[in-house]
C-alpha positions in Angstrom: 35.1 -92.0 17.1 35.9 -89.8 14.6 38.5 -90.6 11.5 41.9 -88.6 10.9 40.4 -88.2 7.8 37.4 -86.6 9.2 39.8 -84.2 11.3 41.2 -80.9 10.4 44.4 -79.7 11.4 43.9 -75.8 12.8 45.9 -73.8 14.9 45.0 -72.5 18.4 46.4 -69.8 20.9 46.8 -71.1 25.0 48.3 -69.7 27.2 51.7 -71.0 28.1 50.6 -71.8 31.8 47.2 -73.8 30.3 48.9 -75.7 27.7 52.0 -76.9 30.5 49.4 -77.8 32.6 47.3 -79.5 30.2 50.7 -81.1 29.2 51.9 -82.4 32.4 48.5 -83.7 33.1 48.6 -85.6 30.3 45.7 -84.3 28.6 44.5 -84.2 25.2 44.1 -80.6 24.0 42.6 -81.4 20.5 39.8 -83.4 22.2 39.3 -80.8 24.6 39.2 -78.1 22.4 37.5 -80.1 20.1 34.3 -80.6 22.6 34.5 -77.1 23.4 33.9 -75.8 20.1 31.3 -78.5 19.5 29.2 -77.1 23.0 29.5 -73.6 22.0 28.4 -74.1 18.7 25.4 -76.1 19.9 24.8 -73.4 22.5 25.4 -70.8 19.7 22.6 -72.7 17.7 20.3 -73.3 20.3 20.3 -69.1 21.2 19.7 -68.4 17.4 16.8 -70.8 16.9 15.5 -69.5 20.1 15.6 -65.8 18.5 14.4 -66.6 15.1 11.0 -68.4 16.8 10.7 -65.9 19.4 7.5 -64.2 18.2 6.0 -67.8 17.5 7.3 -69.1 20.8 5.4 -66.1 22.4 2.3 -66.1 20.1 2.2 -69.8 21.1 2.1 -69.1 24.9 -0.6 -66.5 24.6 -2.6 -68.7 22.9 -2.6 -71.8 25.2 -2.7 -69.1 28.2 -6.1 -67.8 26.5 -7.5 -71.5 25.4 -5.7 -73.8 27.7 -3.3 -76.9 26.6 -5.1 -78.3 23.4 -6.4 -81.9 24.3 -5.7 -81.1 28.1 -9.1 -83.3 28.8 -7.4 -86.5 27.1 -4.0 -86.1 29.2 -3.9 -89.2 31.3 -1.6 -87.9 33.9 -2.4 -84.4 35.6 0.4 -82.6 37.2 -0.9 -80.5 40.0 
């Protein structure tokens, strides 16, 4: 669990509907938005490693589609 001192205050824009909702619910808004931001930065990262190592990512493939899985006659379990 994160600190108050660890927090920082920011301001956000809801709809009026969402954030009377969100109210009568009894929800907590910061911890929602909070997690939100936190998955779409992770997915942001994840897509930008993704397009940074796409020509190894590729190279890779091609290679193991040419030579086959490198130590494939050590695996212990064979799939298929």
């Amino acid at each position: 669990m994160q600190t108050t001192a660890e927090k920082k205050r920011t301001n956000i824009t809801l709809t009026a509907e969402n954030l009377s909702a969100a109210r009568e619910l009894g929800l907590n808004v910061s911890a929602i938005s909070d997690a939100a931001v936190r998955e779409a930065v992770r997915a942001a990262r994840a897509a930008a490693w993704a397009s940074n190592n796409a020509a190894a990512i590729s190279e890779r493939r091609a290679w193991i589609e040419a030579h086959g899985m490198p130590l494939a006659d050590l695996q212990v379990l064979r799939l298929g």
